[in-house]
C-alpha positions as YAML, in Angstrom:
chain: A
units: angstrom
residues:
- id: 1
  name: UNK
  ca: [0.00, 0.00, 0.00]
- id: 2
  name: UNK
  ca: [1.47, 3.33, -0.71]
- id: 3
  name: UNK
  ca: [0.86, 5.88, 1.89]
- id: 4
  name: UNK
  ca: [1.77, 9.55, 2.78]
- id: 5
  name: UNK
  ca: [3.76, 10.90, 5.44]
- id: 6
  name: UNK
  ca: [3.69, 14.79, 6.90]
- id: 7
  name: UNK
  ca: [6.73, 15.43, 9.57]
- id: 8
  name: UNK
  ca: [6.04, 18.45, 12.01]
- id: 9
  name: UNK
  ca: [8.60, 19.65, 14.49]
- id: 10
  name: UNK
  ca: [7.58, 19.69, 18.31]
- id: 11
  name: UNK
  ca: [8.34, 19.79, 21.86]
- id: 12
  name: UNK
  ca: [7.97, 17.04, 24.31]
- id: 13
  name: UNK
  ca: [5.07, 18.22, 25.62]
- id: 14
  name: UNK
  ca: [3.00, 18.86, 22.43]
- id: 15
  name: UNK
  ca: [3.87, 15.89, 21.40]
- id: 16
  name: UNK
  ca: [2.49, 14.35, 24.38]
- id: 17
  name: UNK
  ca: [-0.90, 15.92, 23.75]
- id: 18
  name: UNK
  ca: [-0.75, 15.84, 20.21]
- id: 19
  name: UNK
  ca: [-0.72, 11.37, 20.76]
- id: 20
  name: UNK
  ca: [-3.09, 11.74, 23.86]
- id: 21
  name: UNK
  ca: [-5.48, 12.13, 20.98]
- id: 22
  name: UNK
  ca: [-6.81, 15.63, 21.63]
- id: 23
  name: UNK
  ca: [-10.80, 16.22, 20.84]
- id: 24
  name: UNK
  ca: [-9.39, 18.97, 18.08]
- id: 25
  name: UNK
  ca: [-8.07, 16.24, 16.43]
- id: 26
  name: UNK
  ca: [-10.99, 14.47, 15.54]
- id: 27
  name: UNK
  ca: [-11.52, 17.69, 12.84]
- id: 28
  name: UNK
  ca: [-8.72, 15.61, 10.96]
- id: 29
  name: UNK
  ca: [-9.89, 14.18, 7.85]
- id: 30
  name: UNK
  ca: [-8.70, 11.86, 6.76]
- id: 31
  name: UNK
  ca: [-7.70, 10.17, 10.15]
- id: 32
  name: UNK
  ca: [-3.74, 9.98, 10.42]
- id: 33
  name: UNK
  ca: [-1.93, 7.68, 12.61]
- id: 34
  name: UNK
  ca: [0.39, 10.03, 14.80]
- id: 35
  name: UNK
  ca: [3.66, 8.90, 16.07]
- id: 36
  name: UNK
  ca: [6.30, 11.01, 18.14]
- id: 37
  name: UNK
  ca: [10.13, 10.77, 18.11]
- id: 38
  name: UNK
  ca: [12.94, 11.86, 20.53]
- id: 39
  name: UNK
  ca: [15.50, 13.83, 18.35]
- id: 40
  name: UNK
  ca: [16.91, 15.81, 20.88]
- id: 41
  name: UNK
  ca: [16.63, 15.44, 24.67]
- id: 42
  name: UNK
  ca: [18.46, 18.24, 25.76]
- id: 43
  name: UNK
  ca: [17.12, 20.45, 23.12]
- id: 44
  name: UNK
  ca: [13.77, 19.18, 24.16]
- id: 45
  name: UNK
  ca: [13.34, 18.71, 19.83]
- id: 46
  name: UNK
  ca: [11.30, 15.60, 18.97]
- id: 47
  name: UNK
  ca: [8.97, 15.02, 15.67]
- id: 48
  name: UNK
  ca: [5.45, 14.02, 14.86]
- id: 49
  name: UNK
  ca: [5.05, 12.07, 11.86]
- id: 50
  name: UNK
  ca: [1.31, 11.77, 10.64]
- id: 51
  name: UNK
  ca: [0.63, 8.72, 8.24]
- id: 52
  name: UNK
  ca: [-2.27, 9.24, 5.80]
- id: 53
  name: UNK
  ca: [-3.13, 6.03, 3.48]
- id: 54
  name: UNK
  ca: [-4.26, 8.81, 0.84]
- id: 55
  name: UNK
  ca: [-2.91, 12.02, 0.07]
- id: 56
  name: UNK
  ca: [-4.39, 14.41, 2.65]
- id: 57
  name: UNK
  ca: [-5.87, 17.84, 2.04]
- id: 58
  name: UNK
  ca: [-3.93, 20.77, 2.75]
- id: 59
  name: UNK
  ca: [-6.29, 21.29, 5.67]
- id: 60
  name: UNK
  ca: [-5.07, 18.47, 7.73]
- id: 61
  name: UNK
  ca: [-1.98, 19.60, 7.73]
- id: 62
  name: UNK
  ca: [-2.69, 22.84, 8.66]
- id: 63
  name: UNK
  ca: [-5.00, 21.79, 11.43]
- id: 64
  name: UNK
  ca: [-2.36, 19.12, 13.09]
- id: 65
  name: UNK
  ca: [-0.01, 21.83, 12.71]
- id: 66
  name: UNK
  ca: [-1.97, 24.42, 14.83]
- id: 67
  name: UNK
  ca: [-2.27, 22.26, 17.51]
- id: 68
  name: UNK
  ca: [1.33, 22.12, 17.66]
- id: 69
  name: UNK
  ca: [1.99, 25.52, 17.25]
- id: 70
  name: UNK
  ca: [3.50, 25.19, 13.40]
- id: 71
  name: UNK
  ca: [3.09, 28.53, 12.10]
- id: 72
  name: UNK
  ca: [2.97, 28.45, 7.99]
- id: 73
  name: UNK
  ca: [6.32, 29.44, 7.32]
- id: 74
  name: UNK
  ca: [7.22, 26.14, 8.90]
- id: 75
  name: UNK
  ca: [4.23, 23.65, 7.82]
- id: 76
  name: UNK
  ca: [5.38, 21.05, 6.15]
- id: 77
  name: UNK
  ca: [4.00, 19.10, 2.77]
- id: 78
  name: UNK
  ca: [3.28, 15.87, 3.04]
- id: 79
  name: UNK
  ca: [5.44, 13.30, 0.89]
- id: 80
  name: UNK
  ca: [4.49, 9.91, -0.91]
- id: 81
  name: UNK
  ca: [5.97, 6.75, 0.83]
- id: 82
  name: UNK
  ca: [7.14, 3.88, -1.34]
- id: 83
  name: UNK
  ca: [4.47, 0.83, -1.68]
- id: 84
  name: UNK
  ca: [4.92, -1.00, 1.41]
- id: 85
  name: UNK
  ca: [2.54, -1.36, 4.51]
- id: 86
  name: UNK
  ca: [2.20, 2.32, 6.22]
- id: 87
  name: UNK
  ca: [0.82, 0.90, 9.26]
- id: 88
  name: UNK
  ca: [3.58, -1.22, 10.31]
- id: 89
  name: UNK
  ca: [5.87, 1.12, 9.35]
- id: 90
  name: UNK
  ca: [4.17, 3.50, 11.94]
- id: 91
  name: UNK
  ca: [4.14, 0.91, 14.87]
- id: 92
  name: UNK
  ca: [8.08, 0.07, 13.97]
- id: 93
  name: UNK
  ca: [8.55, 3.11, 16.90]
- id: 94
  name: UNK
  ca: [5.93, 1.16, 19.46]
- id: 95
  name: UNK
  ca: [7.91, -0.59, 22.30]
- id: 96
  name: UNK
  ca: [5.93, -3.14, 23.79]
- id: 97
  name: UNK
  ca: [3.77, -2.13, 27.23]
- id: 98
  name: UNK
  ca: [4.07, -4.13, 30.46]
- id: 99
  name: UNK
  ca: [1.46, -3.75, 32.79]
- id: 100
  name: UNK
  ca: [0.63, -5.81, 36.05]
- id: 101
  name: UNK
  ca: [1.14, -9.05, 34.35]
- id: 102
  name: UNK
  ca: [-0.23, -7.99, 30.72]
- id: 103
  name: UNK
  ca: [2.24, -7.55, 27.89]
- id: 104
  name: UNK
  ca: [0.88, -5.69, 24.77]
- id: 105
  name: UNK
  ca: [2.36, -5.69, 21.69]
- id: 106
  name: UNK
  ca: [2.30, -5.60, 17.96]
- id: 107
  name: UNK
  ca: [2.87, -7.77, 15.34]
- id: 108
  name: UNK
  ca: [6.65, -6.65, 14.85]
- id: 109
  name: UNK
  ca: [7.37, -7.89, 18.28]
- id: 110
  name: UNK
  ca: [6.96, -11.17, 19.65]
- id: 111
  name: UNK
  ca: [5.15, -12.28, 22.93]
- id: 112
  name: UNK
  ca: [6.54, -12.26, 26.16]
- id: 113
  name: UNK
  ca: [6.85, -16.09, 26.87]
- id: 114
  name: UNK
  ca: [7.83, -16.14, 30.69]
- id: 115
  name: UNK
  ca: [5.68, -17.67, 33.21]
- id: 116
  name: UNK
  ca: [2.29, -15.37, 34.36]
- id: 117
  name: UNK
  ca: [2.79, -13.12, 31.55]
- id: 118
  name: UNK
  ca: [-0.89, -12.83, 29.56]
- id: 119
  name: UNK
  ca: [0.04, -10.94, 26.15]
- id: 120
  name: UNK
  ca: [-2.13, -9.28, 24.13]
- id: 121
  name: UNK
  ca: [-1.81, -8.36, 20.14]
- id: 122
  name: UNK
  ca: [-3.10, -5.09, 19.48]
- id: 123
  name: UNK
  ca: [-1.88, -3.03, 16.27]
- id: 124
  name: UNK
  ca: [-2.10, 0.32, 15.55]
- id: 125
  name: UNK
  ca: [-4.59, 1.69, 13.22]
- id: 126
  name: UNK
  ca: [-8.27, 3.10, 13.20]
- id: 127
  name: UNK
  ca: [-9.28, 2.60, 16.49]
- id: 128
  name: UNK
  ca: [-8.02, 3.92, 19.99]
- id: 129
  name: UNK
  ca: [-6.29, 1.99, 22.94]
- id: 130
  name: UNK
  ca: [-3.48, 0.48, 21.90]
- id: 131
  name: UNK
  ca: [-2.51, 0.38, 25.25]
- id: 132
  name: UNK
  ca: [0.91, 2.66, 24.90]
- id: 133
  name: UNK
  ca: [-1.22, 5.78, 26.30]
- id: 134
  name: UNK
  ca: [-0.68, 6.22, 30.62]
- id: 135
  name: UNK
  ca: [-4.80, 6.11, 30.70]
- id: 136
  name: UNK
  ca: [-5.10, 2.37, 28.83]
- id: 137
  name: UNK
  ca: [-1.91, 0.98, 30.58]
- id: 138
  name: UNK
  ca: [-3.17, 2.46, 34.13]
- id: 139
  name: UNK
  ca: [-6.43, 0.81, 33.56]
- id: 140
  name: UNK
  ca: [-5.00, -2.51, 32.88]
- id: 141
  name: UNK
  ca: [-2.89, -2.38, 36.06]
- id: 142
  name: UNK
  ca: [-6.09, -1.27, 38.10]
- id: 143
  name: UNK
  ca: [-7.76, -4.59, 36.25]
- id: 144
  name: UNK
  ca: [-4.82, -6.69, 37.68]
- id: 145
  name: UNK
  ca: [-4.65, -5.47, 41.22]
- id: 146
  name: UNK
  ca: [-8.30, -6.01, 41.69]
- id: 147
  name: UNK
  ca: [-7.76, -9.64, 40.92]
- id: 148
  name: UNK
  ca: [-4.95, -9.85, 42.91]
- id: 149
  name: UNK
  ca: [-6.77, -8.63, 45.55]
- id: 150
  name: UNK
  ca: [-9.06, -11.25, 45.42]
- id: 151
  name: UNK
  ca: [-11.79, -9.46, 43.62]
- id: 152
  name: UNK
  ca: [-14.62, -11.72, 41.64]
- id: 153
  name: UNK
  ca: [-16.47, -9.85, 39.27]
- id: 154
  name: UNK
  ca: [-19.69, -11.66, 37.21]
- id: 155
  name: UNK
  ca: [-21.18, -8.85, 34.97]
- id: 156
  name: UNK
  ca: [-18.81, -6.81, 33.07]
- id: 157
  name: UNK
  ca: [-19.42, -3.54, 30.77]
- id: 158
  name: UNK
  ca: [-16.48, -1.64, 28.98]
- id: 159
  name: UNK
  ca: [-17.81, 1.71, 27.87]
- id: 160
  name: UNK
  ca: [-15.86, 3.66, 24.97]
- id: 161
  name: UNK
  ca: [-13.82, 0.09, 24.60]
- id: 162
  name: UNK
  ca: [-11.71, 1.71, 21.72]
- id: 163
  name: UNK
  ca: [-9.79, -1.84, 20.51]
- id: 164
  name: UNK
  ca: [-11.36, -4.00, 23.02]
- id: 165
  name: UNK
  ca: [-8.09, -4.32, 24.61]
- id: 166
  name: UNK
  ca: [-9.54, -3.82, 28.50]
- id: 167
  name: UNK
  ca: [-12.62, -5.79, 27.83]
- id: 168
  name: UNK
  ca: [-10.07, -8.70, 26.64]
- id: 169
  name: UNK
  ca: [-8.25, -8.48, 30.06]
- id: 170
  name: UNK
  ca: [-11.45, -8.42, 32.39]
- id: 171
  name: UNK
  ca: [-12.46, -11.44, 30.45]
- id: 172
  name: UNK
  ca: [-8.96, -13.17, 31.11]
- id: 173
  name: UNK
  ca: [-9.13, -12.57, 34.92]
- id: 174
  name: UNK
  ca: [-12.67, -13.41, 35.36]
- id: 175
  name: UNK
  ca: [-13.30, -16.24, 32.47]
- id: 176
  name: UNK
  ca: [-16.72, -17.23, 33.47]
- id: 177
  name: UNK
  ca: [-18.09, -13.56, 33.61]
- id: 178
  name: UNK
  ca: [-20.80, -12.28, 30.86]
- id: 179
  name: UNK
  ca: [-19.29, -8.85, 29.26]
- id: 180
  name: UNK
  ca: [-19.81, -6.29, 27.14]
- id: 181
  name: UNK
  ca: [-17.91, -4.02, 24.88]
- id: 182
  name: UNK
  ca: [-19.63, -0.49, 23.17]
- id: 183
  name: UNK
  ca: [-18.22, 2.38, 21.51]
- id: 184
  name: UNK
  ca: [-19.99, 5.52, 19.87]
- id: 185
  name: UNK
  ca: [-17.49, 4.45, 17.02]
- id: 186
  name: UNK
  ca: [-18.82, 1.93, 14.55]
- id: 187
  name: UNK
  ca: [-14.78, 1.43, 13.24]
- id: 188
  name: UNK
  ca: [-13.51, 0.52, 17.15]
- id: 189
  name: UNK
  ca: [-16.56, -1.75, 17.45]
- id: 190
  name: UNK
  ca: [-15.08, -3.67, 14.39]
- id: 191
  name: UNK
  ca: [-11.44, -3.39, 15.04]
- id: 192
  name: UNK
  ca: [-12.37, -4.98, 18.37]
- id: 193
  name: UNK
  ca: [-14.09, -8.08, 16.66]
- id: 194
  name: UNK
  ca: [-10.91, -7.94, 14.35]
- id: 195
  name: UNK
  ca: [-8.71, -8.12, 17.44]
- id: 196
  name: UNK
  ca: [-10.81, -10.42, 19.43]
- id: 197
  name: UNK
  ca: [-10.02, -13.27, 17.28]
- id: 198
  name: UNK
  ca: [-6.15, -12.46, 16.62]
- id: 199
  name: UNK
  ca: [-6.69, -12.89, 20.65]
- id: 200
  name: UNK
  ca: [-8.48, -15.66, 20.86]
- id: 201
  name: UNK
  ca: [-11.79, -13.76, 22.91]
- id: 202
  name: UNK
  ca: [-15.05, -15.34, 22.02]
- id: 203
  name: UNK
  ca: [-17.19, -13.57, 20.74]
- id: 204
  name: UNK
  ca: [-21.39, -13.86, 21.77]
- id: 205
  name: UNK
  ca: [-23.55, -12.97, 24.68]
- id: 206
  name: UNK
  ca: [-22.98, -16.42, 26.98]
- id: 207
  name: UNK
  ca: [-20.76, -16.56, 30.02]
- id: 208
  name: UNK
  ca: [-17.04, -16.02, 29.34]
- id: 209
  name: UNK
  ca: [-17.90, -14.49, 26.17]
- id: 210
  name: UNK
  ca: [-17.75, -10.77, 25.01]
- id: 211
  name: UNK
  ca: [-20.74, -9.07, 23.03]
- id: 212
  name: UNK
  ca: [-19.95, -5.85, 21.07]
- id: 213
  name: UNK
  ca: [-22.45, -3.04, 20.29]
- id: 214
  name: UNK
  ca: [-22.36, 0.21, 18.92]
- id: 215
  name: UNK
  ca: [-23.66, 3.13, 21.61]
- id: 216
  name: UNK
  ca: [-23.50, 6.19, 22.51]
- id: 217
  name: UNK
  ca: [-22.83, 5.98, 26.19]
- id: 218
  name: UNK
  ca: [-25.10, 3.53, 27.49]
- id: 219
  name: UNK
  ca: [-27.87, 4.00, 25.01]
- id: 220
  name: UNK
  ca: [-28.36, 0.76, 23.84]
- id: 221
  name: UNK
  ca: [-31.03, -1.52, 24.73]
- id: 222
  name: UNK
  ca: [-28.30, -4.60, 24.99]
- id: 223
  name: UNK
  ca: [-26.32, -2.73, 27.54]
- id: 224
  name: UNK
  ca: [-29.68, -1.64, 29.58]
- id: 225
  name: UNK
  ca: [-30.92, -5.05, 29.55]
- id: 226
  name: UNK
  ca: [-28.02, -6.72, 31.10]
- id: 227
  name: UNK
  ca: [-27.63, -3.99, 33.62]
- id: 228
  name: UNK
  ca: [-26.73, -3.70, 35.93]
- id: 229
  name: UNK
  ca: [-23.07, -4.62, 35.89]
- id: 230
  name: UNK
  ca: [-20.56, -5.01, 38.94]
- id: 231
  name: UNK
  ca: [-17.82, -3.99, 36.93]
- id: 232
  name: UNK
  ca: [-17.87, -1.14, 34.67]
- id: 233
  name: UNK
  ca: [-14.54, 0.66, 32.99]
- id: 234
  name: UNK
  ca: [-14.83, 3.51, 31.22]
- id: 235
  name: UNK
  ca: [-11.52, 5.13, 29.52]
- id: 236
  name: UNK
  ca: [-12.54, 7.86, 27.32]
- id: 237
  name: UNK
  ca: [-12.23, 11.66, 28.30]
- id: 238
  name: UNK
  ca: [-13.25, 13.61, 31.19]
- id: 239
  name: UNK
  ca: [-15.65, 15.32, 29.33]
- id: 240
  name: UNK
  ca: [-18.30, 12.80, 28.17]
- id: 241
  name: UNK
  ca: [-17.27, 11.23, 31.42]
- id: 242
  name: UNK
  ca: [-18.66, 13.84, 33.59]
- id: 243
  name: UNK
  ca: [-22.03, 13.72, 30.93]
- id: 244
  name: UNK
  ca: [-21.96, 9.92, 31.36]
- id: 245
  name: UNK
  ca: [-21.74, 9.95, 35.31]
- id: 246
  name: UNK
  ca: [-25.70, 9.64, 36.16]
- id: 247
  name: UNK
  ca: [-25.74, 7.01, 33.02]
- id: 248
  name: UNK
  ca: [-22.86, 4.91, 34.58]
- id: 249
  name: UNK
  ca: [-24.18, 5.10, 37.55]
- id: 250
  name: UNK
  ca: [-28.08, 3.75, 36.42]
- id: 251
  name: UNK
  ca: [-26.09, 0.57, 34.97]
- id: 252
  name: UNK
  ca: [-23.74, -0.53, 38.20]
- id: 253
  name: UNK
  ca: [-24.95, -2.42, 40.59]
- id: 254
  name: UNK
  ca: [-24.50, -1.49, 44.67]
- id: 255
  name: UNK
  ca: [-21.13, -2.16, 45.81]
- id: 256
  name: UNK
  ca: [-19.97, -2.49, 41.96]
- id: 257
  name: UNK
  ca: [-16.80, -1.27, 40.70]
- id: 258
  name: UNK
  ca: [-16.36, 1.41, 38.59]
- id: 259
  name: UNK
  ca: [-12.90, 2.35, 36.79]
- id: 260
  name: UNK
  ca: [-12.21, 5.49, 35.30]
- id: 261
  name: UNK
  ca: [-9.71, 7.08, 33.39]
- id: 262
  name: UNK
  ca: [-9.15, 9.49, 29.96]
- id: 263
  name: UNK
  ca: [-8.87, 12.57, 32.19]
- id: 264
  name: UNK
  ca: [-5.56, 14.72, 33.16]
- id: 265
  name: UNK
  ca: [-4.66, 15.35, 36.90]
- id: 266
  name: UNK
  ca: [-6.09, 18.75, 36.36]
- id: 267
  name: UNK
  ca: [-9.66, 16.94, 35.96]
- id: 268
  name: UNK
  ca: [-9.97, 14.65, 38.59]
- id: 269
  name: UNK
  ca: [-11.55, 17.17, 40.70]
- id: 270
  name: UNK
  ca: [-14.64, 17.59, 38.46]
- id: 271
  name: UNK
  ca: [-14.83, 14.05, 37.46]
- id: 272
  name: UNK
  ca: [-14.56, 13.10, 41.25]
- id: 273
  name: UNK
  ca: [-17.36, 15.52, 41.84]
- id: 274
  name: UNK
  ca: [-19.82, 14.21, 39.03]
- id: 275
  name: UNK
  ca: [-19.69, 10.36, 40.04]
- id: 276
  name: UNK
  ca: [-20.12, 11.42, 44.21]
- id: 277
  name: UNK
  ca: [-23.42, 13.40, 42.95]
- id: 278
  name: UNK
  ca: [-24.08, 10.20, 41.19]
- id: 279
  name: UNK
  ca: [-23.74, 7.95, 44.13]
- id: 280
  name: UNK
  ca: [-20.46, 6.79, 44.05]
- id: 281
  name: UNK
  ca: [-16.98, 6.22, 46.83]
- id: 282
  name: UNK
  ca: [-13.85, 7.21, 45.60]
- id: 283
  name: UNK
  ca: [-11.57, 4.54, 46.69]
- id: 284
  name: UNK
  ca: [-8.46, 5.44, 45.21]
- id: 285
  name: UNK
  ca: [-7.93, 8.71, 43.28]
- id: 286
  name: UNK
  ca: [-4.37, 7.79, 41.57]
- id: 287
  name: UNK
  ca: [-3.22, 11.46, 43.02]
- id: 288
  name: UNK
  ca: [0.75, 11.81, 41.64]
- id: 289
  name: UNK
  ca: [-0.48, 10.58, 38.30]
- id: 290
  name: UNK
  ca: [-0.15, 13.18, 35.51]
- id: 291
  name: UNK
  ca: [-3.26, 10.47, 33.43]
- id: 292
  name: UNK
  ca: [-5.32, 9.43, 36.76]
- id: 293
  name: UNK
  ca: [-7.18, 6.20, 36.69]
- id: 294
  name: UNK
  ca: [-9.79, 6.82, 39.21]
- id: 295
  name: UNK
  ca: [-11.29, 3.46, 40.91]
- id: 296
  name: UNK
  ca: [-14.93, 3.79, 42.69]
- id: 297
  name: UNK
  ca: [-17.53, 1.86, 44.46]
- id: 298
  name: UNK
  ca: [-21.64, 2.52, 43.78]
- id: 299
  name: UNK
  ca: [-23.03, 3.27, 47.20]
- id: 300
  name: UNK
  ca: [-25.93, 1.41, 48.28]
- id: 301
  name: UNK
  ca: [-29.18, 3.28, 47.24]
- id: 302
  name: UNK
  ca: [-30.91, 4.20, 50.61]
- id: 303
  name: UNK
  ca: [-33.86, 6.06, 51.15]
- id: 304
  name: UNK
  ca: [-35.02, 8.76, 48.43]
- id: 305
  name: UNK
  ca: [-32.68, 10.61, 46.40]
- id: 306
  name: UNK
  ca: [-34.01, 13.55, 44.13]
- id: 307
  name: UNK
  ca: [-33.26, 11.45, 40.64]
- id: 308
  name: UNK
  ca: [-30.50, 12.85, 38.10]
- id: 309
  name: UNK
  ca: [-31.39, 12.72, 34.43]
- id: 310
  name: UNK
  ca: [-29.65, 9.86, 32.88]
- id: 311
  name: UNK
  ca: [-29.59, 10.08, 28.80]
- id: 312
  name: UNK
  ca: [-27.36, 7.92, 28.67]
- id: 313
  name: UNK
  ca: [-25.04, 9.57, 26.23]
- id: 314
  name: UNK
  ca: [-21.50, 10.69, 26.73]
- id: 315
  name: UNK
  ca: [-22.34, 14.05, 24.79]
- id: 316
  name: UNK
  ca: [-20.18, 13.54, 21.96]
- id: 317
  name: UNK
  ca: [-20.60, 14.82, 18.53]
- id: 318
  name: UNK
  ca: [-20.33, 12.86, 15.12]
- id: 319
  name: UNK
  ca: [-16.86, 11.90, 14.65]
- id: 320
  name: UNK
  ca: [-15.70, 12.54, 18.34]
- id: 321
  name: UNK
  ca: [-14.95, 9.15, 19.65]
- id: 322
  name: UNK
  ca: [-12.43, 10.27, 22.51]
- id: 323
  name: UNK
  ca: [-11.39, 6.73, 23.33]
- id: 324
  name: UNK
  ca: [-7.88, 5.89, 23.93]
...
């Protein structure tokens, strides 16, 4: 496949944001796969390359270029790449991602094969949560210590599941659980089924199996009729997470587990906030974490409550799928 490749100078820390997947990125048409290189430590100099499989419009560039504060005189063109496969060419700079006792990788590195090690295949491309972003690796070491802590969980809903890759560990750890994977994003919801069998996860509605649906939220009868769910992770972005927070809430069950993560260390507060209004315990905030994963327990419902309005979406536009 021949592809095309833009190169925009940057700083650590735009780089950081630019492959946090901002929301202003979504604008970004067609959808590049970003990927950030060290040149220069001390001069704090890396690059961004963006890989387009078609030629993109002059806009793209110009819009990935303002978020990293690329004036014109310095935005670049973007260039044809010889026929050969752009994707794996992007993921050539991926390092594989240990964490608790998951190893993910890609398909140009091999599994980890040393004893308790569960690894996990998940390539780059259309869909978010590769599991090299803080938010998806802190979620999948907040999966593990749970189990190691003894923790059984039967019901099981990953909201915003991005690749699946989160789903695919809850099922691991709890194998006889019933789960469910949605995303507002028809593309993650197929990339998922795509990666669910390179993974060997079964795919279906029985026990130890994981069903996939394509939601907004939690507005989908599939997810509302298995509520509710004493596990629920949601890894998307703190502001459809805060929208979500009476919705997530109407689906867990009393003393259920809720796992959160997507938002900056500058967020927490207001997340916090919107799930305590919602009913939930903040058991452990992650507080020296610059990507927070926030893990919470449902209170038990007593007595009357003046009801929140639950729509069940995460308030997203078209095109804004926010899942990493």
């Amino acid at each position: 496949m021949t592809g095309w490749i833009a190169s925009f100078p940057a700083t650590r820390a735009s780089a950081e944001m630019l492959t946090g997947e901002p929301p202003e990125l979504a604008v970004v048409e067609p959808a590049p796969v970003i990927v950030a290189s060290e040149e220069d430590e001390a001069a704090d100099r890396w690059r961004i390359d963006a890989y387009f499989e078609d030629k993109p419009p002059r806009s793209a560039l110009v819009a990935i270029g303002r978020l990293l504060g690329v004036g014109a005189a310095k935005m670049p063109s973007a260039k044809p790449l010889p026929p050969q496969d752009w994707v794996t060419m992007s993921q050539a700079g991926l390092e594989p991602v240990r964490a608790g006792r998951f190893h993910v990788h890609t398909a140009s590195d091999a599994p980890d094969d040393r004893p308790g090690i569960v690894n996990f295949r998940i390539d780059a491309g259309q869909a978010f949560g590769t599991g090299h972003h803080d938010t998806t690796a802190g979620c999948l070491a907040a999966i593990d210590a749970l189990h190691r802590g003894g923790r059984r969980f039967r019901n099981i809903a990953d909201i915003g599941t991005g690749t699946g890759l989160l789903a695919f560990a809850a099922l691991h750890l709890w194998p006889r659980a019933h789960a469910i994977a949605s995303d507002i994003d028809p593309v993650s919801v197929r990339v998922t089924a795509e990666n669910a069998a390179v993974n060997g996860v079964a795919l279906g509605g029985n026990s130890g199996e994981l069903a996939l649906v394509v939601a907004d939220g939690t507005r989908a009868a599939l997810i509302e009729a298995r509520a509710p769910y004493d596990l629920v992770i949601a890894n998307i972005l703190a502001g459809p997470l805060i929208a979500l927070a009476p919705a997530l809430a109407a689906i867990t069950a009393e003393g259920g587990t809720l796992i959160l993560a997507g938002l900056l260390d500058r967020q927490r507060d207001a997340v916090v906030a919107a799930y305590r209004r919602a009913g939930f315990r903040l058991d452990d905030g992650n507080p020296d974490a610059e990507w927070p994963v926030l893990r919470m327990t449902m209170r038990a419902r007593h007595g009357w409550r003046r009801p929140m309005r639950a729509s069940g979406s995460a308030g997203q536009p078209p095109g804004d799928f926010g899942s990493w």
